[in-house]
Each structure stands twice: as C-alpha cells, then as structure tokens.
C-alpha positions as CSV (number, residue, x, y, z in Angstrom):
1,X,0.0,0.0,0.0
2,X,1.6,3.3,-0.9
3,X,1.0,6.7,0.6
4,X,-1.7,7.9,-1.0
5,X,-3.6,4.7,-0.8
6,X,-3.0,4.7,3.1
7,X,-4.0,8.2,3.7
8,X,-7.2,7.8,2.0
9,X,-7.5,4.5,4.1
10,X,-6.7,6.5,7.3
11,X,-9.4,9.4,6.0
12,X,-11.9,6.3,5.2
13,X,-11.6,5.1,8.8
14,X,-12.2,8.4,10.2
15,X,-14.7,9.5,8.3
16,X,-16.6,6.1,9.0
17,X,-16.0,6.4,12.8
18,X,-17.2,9.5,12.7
19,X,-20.6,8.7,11.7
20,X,-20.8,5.6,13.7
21,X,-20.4,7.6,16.9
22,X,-23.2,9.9,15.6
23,X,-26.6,8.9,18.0
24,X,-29.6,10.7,15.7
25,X,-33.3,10.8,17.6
26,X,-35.9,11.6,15.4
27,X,-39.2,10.7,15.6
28,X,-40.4,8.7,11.7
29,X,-43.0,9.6,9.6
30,X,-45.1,7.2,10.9
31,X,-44.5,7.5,14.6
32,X,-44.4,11.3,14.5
33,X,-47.3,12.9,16.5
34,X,-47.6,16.5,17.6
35,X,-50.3,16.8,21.2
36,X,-51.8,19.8,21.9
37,X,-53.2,20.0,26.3
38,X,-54.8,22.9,27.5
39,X,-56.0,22.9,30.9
40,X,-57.1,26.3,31.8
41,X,-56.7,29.7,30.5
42,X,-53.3,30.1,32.8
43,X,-51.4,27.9,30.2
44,X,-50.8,26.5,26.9
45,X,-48.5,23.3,26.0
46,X,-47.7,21.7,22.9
47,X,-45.6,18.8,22.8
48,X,-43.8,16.1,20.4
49,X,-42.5,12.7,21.5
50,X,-38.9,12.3,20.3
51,X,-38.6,7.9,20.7
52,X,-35.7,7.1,23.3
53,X,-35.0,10.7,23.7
54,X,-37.7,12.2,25.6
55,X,-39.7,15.0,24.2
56,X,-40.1,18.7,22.9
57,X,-42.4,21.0,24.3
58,X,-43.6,24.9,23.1
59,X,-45.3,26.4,26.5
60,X,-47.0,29.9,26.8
61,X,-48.3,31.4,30.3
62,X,-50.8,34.1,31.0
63,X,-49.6,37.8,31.1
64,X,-49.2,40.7,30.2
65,X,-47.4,40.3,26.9
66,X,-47.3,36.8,24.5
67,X,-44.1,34.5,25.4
68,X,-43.6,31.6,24.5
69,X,-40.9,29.0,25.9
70,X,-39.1,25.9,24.3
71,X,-38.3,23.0,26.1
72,X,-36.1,19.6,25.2
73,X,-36.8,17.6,27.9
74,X,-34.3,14.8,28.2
75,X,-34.8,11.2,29.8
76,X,-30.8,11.9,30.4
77,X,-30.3,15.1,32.2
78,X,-26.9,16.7,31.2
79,X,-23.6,16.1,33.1
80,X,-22.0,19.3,32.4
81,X,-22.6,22.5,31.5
82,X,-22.0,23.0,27.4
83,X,-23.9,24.1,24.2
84,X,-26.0,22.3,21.8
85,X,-25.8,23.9,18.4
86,X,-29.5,24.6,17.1
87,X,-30.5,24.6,13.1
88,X,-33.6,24.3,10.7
89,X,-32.4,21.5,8.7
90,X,-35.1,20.3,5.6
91,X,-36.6,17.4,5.1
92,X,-34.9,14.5,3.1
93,X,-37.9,15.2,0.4
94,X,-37.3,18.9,-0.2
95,X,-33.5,18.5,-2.0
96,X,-31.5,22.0,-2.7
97,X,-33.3,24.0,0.4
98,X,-30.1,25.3,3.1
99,X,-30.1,24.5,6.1
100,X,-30.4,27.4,8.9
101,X,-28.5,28.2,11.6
102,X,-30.6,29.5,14.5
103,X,-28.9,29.5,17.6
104,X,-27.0,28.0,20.5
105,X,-28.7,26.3,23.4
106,X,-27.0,26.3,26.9
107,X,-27.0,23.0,28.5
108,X,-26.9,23.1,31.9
109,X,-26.3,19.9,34.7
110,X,-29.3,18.3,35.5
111,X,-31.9,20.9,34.0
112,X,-33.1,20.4,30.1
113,X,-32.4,22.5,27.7
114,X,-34.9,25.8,27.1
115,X,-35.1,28.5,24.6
116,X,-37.4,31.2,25.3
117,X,-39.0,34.1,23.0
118,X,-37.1,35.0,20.3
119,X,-35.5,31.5,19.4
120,X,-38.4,29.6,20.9
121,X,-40.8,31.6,18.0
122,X,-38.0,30.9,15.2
123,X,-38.2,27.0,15.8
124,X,-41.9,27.1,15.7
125,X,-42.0,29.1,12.7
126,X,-39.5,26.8,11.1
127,X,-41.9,23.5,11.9
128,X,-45.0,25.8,10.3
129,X,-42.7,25.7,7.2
130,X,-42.3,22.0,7.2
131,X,-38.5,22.1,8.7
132,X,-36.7,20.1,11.2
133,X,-35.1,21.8,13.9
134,X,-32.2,20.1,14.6
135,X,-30.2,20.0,17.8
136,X,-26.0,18.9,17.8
137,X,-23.6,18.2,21.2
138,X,-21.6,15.9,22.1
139,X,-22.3,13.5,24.9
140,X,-21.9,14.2,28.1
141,X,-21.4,10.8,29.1
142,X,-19.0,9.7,26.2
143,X,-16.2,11.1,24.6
144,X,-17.0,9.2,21.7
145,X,-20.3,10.0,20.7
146,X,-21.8,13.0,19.3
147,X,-25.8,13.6,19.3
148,X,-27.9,15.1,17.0
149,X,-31.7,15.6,17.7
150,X,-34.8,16.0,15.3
151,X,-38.1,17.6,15.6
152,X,-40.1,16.0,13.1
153,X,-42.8,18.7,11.5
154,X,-45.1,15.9,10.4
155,X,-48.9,16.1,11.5
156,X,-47.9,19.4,12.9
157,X,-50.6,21.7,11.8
158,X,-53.9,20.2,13.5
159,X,-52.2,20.5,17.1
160,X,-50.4,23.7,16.4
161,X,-53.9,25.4,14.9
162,X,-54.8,24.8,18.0
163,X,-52.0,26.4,20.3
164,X,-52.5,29.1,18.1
165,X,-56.0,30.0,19.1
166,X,-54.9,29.2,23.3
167,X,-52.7,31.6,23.0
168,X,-55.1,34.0,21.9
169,X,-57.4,32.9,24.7
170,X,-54.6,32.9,27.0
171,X,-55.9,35.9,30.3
172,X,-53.6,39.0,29.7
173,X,-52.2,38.8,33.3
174,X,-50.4,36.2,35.5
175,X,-50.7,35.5,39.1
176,X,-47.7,37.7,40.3
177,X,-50.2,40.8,38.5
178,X,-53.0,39.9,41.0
179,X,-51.5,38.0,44.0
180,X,-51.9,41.4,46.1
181,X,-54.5,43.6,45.6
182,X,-56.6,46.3,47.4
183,X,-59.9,47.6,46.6
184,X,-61.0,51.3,47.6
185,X,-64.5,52.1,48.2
186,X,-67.1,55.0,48.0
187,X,-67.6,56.6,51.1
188,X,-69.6,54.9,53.4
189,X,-70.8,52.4,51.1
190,X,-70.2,48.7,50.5
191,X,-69.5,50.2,46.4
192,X,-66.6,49.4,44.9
193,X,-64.7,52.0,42.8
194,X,-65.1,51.6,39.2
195,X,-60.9,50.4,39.0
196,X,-62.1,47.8,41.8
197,X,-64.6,46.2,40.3
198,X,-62.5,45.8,37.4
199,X,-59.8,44.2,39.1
200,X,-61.9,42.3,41.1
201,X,-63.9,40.9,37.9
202,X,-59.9,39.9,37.1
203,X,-59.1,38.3,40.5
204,X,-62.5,36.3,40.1
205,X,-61.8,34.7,36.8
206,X,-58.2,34.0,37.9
207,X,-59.3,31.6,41.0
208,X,-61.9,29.8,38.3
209,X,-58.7,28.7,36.8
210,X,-56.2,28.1,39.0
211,X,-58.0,25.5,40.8
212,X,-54.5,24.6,42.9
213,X,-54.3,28.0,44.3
214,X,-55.7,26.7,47.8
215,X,-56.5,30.2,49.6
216,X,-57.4,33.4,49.5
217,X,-57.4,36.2,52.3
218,X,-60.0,38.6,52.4
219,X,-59.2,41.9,55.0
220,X,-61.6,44.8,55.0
221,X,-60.8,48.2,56.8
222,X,-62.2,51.2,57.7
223,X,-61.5,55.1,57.8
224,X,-62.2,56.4,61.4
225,X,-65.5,58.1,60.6
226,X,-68.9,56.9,61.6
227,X,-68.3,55.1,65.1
228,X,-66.0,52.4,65.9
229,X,-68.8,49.7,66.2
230,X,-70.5,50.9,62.6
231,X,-67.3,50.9,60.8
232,X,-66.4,47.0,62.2
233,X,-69.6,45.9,60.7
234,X,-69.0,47.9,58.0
235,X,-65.9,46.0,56.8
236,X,-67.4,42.5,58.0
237,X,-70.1,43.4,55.5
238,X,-67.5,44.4,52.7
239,X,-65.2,41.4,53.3
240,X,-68.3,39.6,53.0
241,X,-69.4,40.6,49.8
242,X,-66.1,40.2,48.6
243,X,-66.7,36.5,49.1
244,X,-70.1,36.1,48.0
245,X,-68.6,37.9,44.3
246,X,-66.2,35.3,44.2
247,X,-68.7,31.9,45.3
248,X,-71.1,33.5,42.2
249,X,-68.4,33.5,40.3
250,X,-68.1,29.2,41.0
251,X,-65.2,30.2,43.2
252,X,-65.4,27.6,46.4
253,X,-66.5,29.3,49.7
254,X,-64.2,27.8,51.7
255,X,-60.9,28.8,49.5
256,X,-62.2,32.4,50.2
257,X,-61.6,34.0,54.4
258,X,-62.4,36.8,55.2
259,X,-61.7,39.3,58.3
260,X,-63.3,42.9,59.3
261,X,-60.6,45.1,61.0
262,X,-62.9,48.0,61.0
263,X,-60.6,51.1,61.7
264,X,-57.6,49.2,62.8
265,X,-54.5,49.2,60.9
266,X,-54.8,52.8,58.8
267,X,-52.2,53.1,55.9
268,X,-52.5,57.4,55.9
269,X,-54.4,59.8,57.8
270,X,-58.3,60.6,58.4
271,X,-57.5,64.4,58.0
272,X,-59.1,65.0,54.2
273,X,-61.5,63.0,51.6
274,X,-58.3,61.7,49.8
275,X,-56.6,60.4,53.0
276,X,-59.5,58.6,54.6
277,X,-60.4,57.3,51.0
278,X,-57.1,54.9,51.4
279,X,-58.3,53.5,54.6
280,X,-61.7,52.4,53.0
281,X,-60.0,49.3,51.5
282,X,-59.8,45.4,51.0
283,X,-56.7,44.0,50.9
284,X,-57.2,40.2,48.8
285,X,-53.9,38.5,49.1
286,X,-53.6,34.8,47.3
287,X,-51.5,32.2,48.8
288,X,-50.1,29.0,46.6
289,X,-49.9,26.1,48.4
C-alpha cells in the first residue's frame, strides 16, 4: 500500500468512525405525532414525542405580553454545562433547500435544555414551514459520541392550529399581577370604585382557573369616621361581599376567608377626603400552596 492509498484509508476510517459515533433521535414519519393540552386559560403546551430521547415542548403562560418558551426535555439530564448547536435543517424530500443556523442552546447539569421568546418563536415558525429543527452536542457521558436531535414537523398543523387559538385565549395577566390587591371604596358604602370592580372581575376569573391555588385572604378596613362599632360591621359586610362575588363567580366558599378590621391598621391619615379614602380598602392577598 503506498501513501496515498493509506492516507485515504486512514481518511476512510475516520470518516466512518465518525458517523458511527453519531446517536440521531428523530421521531419517523409514521410514529411522528404533535399533542396539543390545555388545561385552563393560565397555560398552553404543545408537545412532540422524540422515541428514546424524551420530548419537545412549546409552553406559553398568561400575562401581560405573549411568550412563548421551548423545552427539550431529556430522559438523560446533562452532566455538564456545554452548548447544543440549534438549526432548521429540511426534510430528506425537499432536495436544494439550506439548512439554517438559528442558535445555540446552553445546556446546563441536570436541567433540560430551554429556549425562550425570540428562538423559541423561530423553531416554531421553522416547523409551520415543514423544517426540522435540529439540535448537535456531544455526549456528556461519552467522549465518543456526538448527538444530533430532530423535531419531526409531520402532522404538525392540526395541534399547532390549536396552540395558536390558546394563545389568543390565554388571560392577559399572571398570578404575580393579582396576587396582592386592594380595593378602595365610595364613602360609606359597600360600592366598589369603578378600578375595583375591574380588578376584582380579574381576581375572580383568575381563582376559576387556578383550581391549585388553595387560599385566598380577604381583609376589610375602615376610615375612622362613623363610630368604631358601625365601621367593624362595616368591613365584615365588605369582606363579605367580597366572598359572595367570588362563590357566584363558582369560586369555592371555603378557598375564600375573610376578616373585618374596622378602623384598625390605617395606611394614611383621616384628615381630608383623599386620605380617609385609602383607609376604605380590602386587601385580597392569594397564597399557593
């Protein structure tokens, strides 16, 4: 064997090491199936099986502005901390189209990899358009191998048509927006402010949803007009229709207690209209369990 012919031997044997020590997970054409779960208006998932790998999942949570968030979740957790190179690679029937490079993933011990927003929204546009996105590292548990994942875009469009419209029914403010609130009220009255009722309309859908959200404090107070004994029935009566909103709203009485301070516990002073106005309040605070 000359030179030559054992250099291209030697590039051979490489080449074909190489690709044995290449682990692909992709889900076929015929196994390939895209599930769409909605629980409540608090969340959306969509998710894809990847066979011996684990599985990919789009997620987008109630707030104040759309996000979305990408998850590989791995039956191997990482070992190390590294990158996974991400790209839109075409299918094997589309010959000619480039592949894309989109991003890098950070892979960090024991969590799975997650892209959020901007790269999350890319991959999802990318499996709209019939593309694979494709993730590359090397093993964490072997030097030898390299891995190279596959989101499969087939039967994509039924489940993701539906993602689509939870996100559009997804409530436009999260739990950390509503956790604390406190009502005002009209003067001597058991009326809410206009604002209040609002929010309280908001706090009231929010509980329908979040059906692990075990309790929910109700404290009513006072200004310092009107007698001591009026005002603590006063707030008893607005801490209780606080909780009546909320069980005709198919909230559960007993998630819901209340308290009337009365006058105890003022926040400002009792000398003007505005000042007394921020001791007529309910303070609604939610606990998780």
């Amino acid at each position: 064997m000359n030179r030559l012919q054992g250099l291209l031997a030697l590039l051979c044997l490489v080449s074909c090491q190489s690709f044995a020590d290449v682990r692909h997970y992709q889900a076929s054409i015929d196994s390939s199936k895209w599930q769409f779960s909605k629980q409540t208006r608090l969340q959306c998932r969509l998710e894809h099986a990847i066979p011996r790998y684990g599985k990919a999942v789009f997620s987008s949570a109630a707030g104040r502005s759309l996000n979305l968030n990408f998850a590989l979740d791995m039956l191997r957790l990482p070992d190390n901390y590294s990158f996974a190179k991400v790209s839109s690679v075409p299918p094997s029937y589309r010959p000619g189209v480039a592949s894309k490079s989109v991003t890098e993933m950070k892979l960090l011990k024991q969590f799975d990899g997650e892209l959020t927003q901007k790269p999350a929204w890319i991959l999802l546009n990318e499996l709209e358009k019939g593309m694979t996105p494709t993730f590359y590292y090397q093993d964490w548990y072997s030097q030898f191998d390299k891995v190279v994942v596959g989101v499969s875009a087939v039967n994509f469009h039924q489940a993701y048509d539906e993602f689509l419209l939870c996100l559009d029914n997804l409530l436009p403010y999260s739990f950390e927006d509503i956790s604390l609130t406190v009502l005002t009220y009209q003067k001597n009255s058991s009326e809410l402010s206009k604002s209040s009722k609002k929010r309280l309309a908001m706090i009231a859908e929010y509980l329908k949803q979040d059906v692990e959200l075990e309790l929910v404090l109700v404290d009513a107070y006072t200004d310092s007009y009107g007698g001591r004994f009026h005002n603590q029935e006063l707030s008893k009566k607005r801490a209780a229709a606080i909780q009546s909103f909320f069980v005709e709203h198919n909230v559960d009485k007993d998630r819901v207690k209340i308290e009337g301070f009365g006058e105890k516990r003022h926040i400002a002073s009792n000398q003007n209209i505005i000042e007394r106005s921020k001791n007529r309040r309910v303070v609604i605070r939610m606990q998780r369990p």
